[in-house]
KEKOL-685366 format. One line per 5 residues: their letters; for each residue x negated, y negated, z negated of N, C-alpha, C. Coordinates in pm, whole numbers. Each point is the difference from the previous one (the first is absolute). Layout:
BEGIN
a	X Y Z X Y Z X Y Z  ...
//
This chain:
BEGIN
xxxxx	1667 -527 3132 -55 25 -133 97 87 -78  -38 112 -23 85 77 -137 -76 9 -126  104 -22 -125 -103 -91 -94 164 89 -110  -64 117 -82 76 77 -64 -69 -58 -116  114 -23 -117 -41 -25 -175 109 77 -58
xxxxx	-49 49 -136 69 53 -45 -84 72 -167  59 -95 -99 -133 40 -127 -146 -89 56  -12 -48 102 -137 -83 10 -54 73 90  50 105 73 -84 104 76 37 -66 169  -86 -36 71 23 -71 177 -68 105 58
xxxxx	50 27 118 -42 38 140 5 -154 96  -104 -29 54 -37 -81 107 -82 50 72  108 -48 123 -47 83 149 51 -134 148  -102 -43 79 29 -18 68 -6 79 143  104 25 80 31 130 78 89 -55 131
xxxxx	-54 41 98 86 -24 148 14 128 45  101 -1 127 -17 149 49 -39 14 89  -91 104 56 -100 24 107 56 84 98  45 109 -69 105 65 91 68 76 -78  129 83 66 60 67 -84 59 133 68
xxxxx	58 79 -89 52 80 42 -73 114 128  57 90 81 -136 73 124 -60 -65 105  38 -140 -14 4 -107 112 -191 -24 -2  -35 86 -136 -104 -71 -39 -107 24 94  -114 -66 51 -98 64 105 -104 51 -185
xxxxx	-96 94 32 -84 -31 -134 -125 -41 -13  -70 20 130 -137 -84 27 -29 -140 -68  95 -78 76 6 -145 -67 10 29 -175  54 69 -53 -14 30 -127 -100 26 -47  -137 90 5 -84 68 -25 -93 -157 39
xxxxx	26 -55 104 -112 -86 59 -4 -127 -127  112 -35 -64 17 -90 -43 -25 14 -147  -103 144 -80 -26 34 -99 -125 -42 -6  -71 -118 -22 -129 -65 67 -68 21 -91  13 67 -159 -79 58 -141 -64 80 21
xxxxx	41 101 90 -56 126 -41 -115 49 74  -45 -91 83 -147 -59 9 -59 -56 -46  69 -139 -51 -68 -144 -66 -43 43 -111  69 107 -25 10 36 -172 -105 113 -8  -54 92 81 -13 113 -35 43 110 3
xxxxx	127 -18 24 139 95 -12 -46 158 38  0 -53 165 -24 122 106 -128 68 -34  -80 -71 -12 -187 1 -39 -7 117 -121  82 -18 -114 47 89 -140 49 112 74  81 3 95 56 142 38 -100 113 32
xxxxx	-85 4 62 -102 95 40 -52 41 -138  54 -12 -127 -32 61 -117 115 69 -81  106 -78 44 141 58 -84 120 -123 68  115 105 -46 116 -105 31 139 -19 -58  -84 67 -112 53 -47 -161 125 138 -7
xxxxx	-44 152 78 83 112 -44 -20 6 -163  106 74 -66 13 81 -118 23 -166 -85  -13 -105 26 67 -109 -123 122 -80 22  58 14 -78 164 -79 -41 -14 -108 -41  49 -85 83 39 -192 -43 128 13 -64
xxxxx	46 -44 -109 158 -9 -37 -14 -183 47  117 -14 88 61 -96 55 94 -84 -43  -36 -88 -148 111 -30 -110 111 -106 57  87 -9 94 72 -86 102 113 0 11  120 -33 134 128 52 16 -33 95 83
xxxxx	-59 118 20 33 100 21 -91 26 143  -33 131 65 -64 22 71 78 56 105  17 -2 106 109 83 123 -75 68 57  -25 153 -41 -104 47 13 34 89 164  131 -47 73 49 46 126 -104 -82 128
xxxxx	-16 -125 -48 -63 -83 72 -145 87 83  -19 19 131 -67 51 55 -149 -11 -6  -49 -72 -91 -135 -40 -56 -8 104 -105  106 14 -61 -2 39 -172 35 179 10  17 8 101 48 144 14 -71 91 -28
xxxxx	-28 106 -146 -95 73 -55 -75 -41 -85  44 -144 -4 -119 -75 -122 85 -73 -88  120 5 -32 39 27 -121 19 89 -95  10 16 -123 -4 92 -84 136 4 -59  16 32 -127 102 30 -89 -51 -146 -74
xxxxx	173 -42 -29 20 -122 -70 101 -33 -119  5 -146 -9 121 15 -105 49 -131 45  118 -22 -63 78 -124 -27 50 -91 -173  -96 -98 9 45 -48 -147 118 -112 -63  63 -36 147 77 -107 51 130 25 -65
xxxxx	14 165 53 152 44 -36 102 7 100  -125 -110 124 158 -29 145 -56 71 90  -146 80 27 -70 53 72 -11 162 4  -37 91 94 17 113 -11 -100 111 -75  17 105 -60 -103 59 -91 -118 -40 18
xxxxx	-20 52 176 -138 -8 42 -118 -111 17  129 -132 -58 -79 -123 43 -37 -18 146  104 34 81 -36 -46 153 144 -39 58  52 -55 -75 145 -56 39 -87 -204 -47  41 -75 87 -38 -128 1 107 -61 -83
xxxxx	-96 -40 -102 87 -109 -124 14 -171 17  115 -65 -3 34 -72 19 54 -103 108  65 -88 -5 53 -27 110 -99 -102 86  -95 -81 -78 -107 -73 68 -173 72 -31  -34 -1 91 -186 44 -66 9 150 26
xxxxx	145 97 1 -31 143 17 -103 52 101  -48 -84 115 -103 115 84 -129 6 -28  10 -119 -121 -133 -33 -71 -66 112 -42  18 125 -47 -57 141 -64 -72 40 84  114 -11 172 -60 92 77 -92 -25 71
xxxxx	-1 -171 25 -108 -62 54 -163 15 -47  45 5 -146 -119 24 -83 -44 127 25  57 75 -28 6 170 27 -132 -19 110  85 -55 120 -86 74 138 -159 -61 0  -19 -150 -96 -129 -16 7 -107 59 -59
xxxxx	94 96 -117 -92 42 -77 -47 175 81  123 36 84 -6 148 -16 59 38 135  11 -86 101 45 18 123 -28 78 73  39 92 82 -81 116 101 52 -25 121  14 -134 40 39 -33 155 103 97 23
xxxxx	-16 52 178 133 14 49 -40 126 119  -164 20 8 -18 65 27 -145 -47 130  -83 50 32 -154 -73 19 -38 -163 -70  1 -98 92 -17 -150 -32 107 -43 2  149 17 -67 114 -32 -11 58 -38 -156
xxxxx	63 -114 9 47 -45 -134 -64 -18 -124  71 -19 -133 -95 -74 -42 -54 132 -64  -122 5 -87 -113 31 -20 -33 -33 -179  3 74 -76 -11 -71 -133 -187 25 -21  -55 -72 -114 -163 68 -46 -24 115 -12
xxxxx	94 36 -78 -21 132 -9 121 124 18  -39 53 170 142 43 56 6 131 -45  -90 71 -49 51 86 -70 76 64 -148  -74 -141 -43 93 4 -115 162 86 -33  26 -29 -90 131 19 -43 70 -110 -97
xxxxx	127 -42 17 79 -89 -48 119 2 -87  13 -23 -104 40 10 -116 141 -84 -24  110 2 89 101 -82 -20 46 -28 -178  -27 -164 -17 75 17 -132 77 -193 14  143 44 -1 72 -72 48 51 -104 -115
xxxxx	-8 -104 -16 77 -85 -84 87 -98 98  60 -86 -120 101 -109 48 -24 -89 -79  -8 -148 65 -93 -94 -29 152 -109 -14  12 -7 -125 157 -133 -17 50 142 -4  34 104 77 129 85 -88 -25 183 -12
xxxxx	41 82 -51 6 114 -66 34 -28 -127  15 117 -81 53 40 -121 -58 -23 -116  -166 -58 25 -55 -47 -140 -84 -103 115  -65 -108 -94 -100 -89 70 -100 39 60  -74 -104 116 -125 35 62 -109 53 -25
xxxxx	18 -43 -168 -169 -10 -65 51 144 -82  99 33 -71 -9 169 0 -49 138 108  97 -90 78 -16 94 147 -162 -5 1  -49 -63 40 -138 2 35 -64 80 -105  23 -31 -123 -58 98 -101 26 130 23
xxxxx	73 51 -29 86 127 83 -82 53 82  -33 -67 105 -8 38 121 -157 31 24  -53 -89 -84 -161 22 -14 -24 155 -90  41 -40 -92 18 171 -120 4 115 122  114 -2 100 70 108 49 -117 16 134
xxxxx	-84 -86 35 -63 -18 102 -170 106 -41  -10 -12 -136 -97 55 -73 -2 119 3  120 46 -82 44 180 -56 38 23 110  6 -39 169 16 106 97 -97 -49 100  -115 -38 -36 -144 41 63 -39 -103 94
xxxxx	62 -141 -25 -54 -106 67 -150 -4 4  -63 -27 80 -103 -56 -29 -22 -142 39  63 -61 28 -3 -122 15 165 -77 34  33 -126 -58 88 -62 -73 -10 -115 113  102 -44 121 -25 -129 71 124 -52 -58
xxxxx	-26 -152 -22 89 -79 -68 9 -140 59  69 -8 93 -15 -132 74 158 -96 -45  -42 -24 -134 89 -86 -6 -54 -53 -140  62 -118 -41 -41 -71 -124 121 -83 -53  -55 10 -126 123 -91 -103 13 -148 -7
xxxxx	-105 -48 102 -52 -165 -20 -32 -43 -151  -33 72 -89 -45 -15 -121 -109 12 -15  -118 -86 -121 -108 84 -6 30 127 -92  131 31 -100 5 43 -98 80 135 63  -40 111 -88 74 97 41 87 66 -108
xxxxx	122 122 -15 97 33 -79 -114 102 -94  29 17 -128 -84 112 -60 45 170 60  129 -33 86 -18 165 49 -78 6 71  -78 -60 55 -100 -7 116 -90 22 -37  -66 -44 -158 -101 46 -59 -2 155 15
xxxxx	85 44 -74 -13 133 -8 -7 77 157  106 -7 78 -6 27 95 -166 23 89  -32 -159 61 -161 13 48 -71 79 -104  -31 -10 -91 -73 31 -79 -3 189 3  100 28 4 30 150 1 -48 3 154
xxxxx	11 -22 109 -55 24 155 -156 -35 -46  -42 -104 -5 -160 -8 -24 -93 99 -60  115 45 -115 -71 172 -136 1 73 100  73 3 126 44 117 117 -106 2 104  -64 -114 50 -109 -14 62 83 -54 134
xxxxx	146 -67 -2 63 -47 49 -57 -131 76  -61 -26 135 -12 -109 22 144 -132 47  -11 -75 -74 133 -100 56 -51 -96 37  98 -23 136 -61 -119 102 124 -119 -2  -50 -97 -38 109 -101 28 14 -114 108
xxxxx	79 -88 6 4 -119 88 1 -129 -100  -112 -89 64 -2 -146 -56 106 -91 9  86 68 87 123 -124 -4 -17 -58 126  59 -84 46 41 -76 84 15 -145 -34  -71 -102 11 30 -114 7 123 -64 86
xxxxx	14 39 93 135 -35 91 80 77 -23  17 75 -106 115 40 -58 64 0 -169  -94 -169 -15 12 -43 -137 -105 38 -112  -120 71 55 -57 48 -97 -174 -25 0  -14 -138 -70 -58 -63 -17 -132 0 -3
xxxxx	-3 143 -152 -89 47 -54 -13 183 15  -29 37 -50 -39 143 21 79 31 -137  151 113 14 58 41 -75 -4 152 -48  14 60 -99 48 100 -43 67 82 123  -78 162 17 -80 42 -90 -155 -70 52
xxxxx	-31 -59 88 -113 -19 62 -72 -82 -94  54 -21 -93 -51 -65 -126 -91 111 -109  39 57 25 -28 179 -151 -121 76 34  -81 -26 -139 -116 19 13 -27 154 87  -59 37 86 -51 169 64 79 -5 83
xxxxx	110 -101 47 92 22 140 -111 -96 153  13 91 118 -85 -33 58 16 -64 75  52 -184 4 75 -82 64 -51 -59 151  82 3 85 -64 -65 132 93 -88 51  -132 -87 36 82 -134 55 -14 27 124
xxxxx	44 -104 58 30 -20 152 -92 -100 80  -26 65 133 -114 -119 96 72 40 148  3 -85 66 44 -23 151 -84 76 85  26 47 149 -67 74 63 -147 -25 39  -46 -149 -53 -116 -52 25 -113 39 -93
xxxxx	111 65 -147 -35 22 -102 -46 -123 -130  112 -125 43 -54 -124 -52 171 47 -126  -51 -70 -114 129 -10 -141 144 -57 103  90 111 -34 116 -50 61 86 -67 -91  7 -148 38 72 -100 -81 174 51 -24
xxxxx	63 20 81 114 62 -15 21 132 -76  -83 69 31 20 137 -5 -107 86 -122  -33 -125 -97 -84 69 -72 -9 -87 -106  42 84 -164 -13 -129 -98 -144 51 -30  -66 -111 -120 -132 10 -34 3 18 -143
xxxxx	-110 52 -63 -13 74 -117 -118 54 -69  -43 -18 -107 -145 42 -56 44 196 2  64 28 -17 19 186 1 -19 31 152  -2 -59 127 6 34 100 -83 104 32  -9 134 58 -100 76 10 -63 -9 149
xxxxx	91 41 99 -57 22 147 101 -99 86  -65 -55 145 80 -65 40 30 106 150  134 16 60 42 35 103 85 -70 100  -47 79 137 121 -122 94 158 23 -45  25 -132 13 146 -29 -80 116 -83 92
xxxxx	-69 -30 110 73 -98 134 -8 109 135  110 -14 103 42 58 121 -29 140 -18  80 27 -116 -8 201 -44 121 51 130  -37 140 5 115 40 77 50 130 -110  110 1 9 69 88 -78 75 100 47
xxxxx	69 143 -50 127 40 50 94 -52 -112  143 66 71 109 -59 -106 123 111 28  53 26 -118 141 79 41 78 -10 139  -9 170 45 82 -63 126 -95 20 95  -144 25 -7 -97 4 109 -22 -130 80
xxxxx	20 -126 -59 -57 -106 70 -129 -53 -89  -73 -117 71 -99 -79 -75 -22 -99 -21  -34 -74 -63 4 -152 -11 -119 -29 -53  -93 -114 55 -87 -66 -53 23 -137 -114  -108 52 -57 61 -48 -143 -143 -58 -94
xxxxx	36 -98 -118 -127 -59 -93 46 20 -143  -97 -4 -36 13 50 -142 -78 46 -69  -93 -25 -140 -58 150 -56 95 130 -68  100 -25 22 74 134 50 -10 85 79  -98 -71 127 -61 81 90 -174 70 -32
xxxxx	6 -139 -16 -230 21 -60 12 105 -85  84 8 -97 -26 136 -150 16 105 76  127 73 82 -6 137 44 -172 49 76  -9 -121 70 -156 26 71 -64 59 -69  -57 -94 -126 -100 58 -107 38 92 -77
xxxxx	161 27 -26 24 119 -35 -37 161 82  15 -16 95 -37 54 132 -173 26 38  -61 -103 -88 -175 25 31 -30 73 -157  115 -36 -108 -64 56 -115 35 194 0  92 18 58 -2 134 57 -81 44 72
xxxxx	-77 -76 113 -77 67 50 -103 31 -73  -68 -121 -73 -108 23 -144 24 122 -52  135 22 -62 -9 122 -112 -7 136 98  62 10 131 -25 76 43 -111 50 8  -101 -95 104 -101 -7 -36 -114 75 -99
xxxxx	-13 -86 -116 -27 49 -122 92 57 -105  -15 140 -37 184 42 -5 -77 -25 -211  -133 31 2 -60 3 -142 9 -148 -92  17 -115 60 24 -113 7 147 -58 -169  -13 -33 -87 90 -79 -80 44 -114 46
xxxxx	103 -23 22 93 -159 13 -107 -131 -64  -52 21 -54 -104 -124 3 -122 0 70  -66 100 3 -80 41 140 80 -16 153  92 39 24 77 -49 146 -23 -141 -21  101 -44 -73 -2 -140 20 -132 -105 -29
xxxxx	-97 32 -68 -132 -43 48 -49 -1 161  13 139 22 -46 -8 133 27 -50 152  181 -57 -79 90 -138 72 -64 -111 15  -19 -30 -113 -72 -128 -36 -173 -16 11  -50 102 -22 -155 -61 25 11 9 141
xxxxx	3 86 55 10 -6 176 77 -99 74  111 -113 -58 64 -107 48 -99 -69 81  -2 -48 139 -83 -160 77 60 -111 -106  -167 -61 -38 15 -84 -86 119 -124 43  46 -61 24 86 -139 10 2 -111 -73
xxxxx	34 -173 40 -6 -63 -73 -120 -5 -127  16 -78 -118 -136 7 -85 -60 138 -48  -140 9 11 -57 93 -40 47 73 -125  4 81 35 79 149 -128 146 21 13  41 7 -145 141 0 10 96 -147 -18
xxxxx	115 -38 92 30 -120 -13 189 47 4  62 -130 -48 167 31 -25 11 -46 163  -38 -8 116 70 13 109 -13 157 110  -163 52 -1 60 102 29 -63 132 -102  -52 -30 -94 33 123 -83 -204 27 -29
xxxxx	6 94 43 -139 37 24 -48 43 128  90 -85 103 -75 44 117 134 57 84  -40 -2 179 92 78 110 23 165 -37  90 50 9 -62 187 -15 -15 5 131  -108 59 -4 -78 120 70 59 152 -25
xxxxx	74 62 81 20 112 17 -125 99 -15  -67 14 98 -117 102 28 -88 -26 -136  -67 -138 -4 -46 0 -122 24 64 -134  148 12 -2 65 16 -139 -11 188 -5  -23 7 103 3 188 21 -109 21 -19
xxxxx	-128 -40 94 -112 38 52 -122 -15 -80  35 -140 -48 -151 -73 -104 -71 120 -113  -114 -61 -34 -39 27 -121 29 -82 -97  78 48 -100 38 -106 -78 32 78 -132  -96 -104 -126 -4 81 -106 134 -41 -73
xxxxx	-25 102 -98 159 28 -100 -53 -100 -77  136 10 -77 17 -114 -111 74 109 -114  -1 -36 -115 67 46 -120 167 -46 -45  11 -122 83 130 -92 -11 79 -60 100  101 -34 5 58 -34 122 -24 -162 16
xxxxx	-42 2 127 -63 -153 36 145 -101 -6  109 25 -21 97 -92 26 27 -18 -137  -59 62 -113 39 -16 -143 49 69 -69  51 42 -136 74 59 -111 84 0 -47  143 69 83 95 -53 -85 45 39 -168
xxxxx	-67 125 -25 -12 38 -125 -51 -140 -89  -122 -49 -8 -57 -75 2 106 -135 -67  55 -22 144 77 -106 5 125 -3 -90  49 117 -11 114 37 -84 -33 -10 -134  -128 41 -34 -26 32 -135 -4 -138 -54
xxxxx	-37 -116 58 -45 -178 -13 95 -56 12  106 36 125 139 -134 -13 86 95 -25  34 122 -105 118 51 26 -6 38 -171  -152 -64 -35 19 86 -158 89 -12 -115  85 -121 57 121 -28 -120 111 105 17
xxxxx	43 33 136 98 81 40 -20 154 5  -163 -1 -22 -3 176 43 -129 5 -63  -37 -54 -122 -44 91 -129 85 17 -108  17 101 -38 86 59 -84 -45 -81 -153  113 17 -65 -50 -70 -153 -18 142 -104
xxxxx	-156 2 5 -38 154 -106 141 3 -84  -10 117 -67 98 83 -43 -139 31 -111  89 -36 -152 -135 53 -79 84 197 -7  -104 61 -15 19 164 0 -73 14 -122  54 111 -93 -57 87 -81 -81 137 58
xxxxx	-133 -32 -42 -62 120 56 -97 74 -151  -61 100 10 -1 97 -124 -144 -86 4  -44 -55 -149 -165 -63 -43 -87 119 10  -85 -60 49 -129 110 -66 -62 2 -66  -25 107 -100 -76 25 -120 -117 -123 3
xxxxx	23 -27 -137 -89 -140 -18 -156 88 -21  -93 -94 86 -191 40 -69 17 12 -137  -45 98 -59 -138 -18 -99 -44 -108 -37  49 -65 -145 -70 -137 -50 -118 43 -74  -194 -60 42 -73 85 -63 5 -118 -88
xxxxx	6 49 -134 -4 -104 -114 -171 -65 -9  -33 -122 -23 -132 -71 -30 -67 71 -105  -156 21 7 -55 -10 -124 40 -45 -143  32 41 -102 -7 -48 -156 -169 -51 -36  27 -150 0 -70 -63 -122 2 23 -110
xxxxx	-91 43 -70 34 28 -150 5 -98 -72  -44 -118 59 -41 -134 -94 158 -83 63  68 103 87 103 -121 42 116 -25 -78  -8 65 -155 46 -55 -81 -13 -111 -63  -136 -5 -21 -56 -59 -85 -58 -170 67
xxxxx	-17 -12 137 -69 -123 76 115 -47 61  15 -100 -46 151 -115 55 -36 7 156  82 -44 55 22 43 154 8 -159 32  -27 -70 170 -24 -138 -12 130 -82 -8  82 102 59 138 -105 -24 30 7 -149
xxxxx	-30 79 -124 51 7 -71 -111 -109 -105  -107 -43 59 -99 -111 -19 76 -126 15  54 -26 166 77 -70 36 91 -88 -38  95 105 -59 139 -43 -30 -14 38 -160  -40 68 -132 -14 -23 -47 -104 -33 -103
xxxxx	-143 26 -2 -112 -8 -55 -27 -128 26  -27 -117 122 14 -94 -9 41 -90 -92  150 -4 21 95 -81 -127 -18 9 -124  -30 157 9 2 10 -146 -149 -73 -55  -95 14 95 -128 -85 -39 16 -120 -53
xxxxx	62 -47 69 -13 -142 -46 168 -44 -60  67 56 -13 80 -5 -158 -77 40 -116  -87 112 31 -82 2 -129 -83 -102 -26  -84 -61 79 -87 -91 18 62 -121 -79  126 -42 14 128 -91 -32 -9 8 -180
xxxxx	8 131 -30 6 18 -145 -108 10 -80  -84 6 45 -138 -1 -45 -58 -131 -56  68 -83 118 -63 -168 -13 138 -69 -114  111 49 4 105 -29 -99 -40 50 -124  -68 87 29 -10 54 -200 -127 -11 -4
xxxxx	-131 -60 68 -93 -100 -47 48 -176 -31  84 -24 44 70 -150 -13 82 37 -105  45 87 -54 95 -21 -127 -121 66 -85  -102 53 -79 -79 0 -71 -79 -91 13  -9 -105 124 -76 -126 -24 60 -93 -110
xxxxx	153 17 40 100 -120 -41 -8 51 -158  30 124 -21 -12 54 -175 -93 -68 -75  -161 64 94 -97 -23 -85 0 -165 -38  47 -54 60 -54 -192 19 122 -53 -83  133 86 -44 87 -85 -126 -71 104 -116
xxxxx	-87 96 -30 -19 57 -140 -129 -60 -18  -59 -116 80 -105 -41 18 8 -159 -94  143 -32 68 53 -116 -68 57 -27 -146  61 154 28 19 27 -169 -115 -30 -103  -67 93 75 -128 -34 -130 -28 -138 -56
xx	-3 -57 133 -72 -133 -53 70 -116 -87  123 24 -10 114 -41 -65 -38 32 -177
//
């Protein structure tokens, strides 16, 4: 088990070695890639094989000498600080062949006829972008930011990310970061994690709304208990048990993990865009997901997502567009849990008024001098009524009282 932390960010990989070094025969290699039938894989090729698109490979690094990889790496970088420009120098002292392993599933071109391993999409091109997971010169979760930005502005079209923070929660550079690849039409593919490598639940980024997460299923294609955490974001499920890999150095090792399952589907989502080159990052990744073999409960479920991918399907189908990305919004999402931190507090501004309307003055009453108005009934015509009313009956009661003593007089 190699089991890298560093900022919350793991690589889990379980990995033996198959062979190594020129000792290697490569048949047994090629034979032991049992997807790319089950899946569709080969079936998708007679349409494309994913020429003209770039995976950036966000990892320790890609060894792009390795005899699989030869011509199908590209120009890279290093965000680590301990790795070489190109991002094909292997970072760290545990987990380093991890990049390259990934590398070859996504973008492998064997070794020459039915020899070695074989990625989805072997024509592709591969995007070394190297971090260090526990050490380089700034943390994991920058690096990765970094590395996604840098993966964008030099023409990724697709982002494999097989690693997770074991968090559901992610850093706000990450906001910005995905968010800027998604405006790009950037598809990003992640890994659910690994349960046998501590990770319970389905972490960051495989958590973030529009990232296109895949879990893991055994060669039977049944939920791999080890090798696959579970999760309501899950998108597609891929084989994730008895992968064969290359590794620095020209050897191979069979290996579990959805560290392995994501390059796959990274690898079929190239062939898609190839494919359909007219296609937006939410249209690809629809056509991941509606074309999935249903699995487990009807529709979409947190064990395998929305279904097995289907390779050929995902190329071949008729399958209508959508307006939005089926995995969600992270705009969306940002704007709802992020609005304390990233809405600004208005700024009042002086700006020039505009000329006020035209007040058209009312009609003149001529009598509206002269006819009391109702509030002025109200508040004073009222009172005064009956204060007058008051004096009226007082100065009939005091000429009563007069007349009735000059009355008395008399009679005196």
């Amino acid at each position: 088990m190699k089991r890298l932390v560093a900022a919350g960010v793991v690589l889990g990989v379980v990995a033996s070695t198959l062979f190594s070094g020129g000792a290697a025969t490569a048949d047994p290699v090629r034979d032991k890639e049992y997807w790319l039938d089950a899946y569709g894989i080969r079936a998708a090729w007679d349409t494309t094989r994913g020429a003209g698109i770039t995976i950036a490979v966000i990892d320790t690094g890609v060894d792009g000498t390795v005899p699989e990889l030869v011509g199908a790496v590209g120009p890279g970088a290093d965000f680590s600080g301990l790795g070489s420009p190109d991002g094909q120098a292997p970072v760290g002292a545990d987990g380093s062949d991890h990049g390259t392993m990934v590398a070859s599933l996504a973008a492998g071109r064997g070794t020459g006829g039915s020899n070695g391993v074989i990625g989805s999409a072997p024509l592709a091109t591969i995007m070394p972008l190297s971090i260090g997971f526990g050490e380089g010169t700034v943390n994991s979760d920058d690096q990765i930011a970094a590395a996604v930005t840098y993966a964008v502005d030099n023409g990724a079209n697709i982002i494999n990310m097989s690693l997770t923070r074991n968090t559901l929660e992610w850093p706000e550079s990450w906001d910005t970061a995905f968010l800027y690849a998604m405006q790009h039409n950037v598809v990003i593919v992640a890994a659910a994690g690994n349960r046998g490598s501590g990770t319970s639940e389905v972490g960051a980024p495989a958590t973030m709304p529009g990232v296109l997460t895949v879990a893991g299923v055994d060669a039977s294609g049944n939920a791999s208990f080890d090798a696959s955490s579970q999760g309501i974001t899950i998108g597609v499920s891929a084989p994730s048990e008895q992968l064969v890999g290359a590794v620095p150095g020209g050897g191979h090792v069979v290996w579990s993990g959805t560290s392995g399952a994501t390059p796959i589907v990274a690898g079929i989502v190239a062939l898609v865009m190839a494919a359909h080159p007219e296609l937006d990052a939410s249209n690809v990744i629809e056509r991941i997901v509606a074309t999935a073999r249903d699995a487990g409960a009807a529709g979409t479920d947190p064990i395998y997502g929305f279904g097995l991918i289907d390779a050929q399907a995902a190329v071949t189908a008729d399958v209508q567009k959508v307006t939005a990305n089926p995995m969600g919004d992270l705009a969306d999402w940002i704007r709802i849990y992020r609005r304390a931190q990233s809405t600004p507090v208005p700024v009042p501004t002086v700006t020039a008024s505009p000329s006020p309307a035209p007040v058209v003055a009312a009609p003149v009453n001529p009598l509206g001098t002269l006819l009391p108005t109702v509030n002025l009934l109200r508040n004073v015509g009222i009172p005064l009524g009956v204060l007058l009313l008051f004096a009226v009956l007082l100065a009939w009661l005091v000429v009563r009282v007069v007349g009735h003593f000059r009355s008395l007089r008399k009679t005196e």
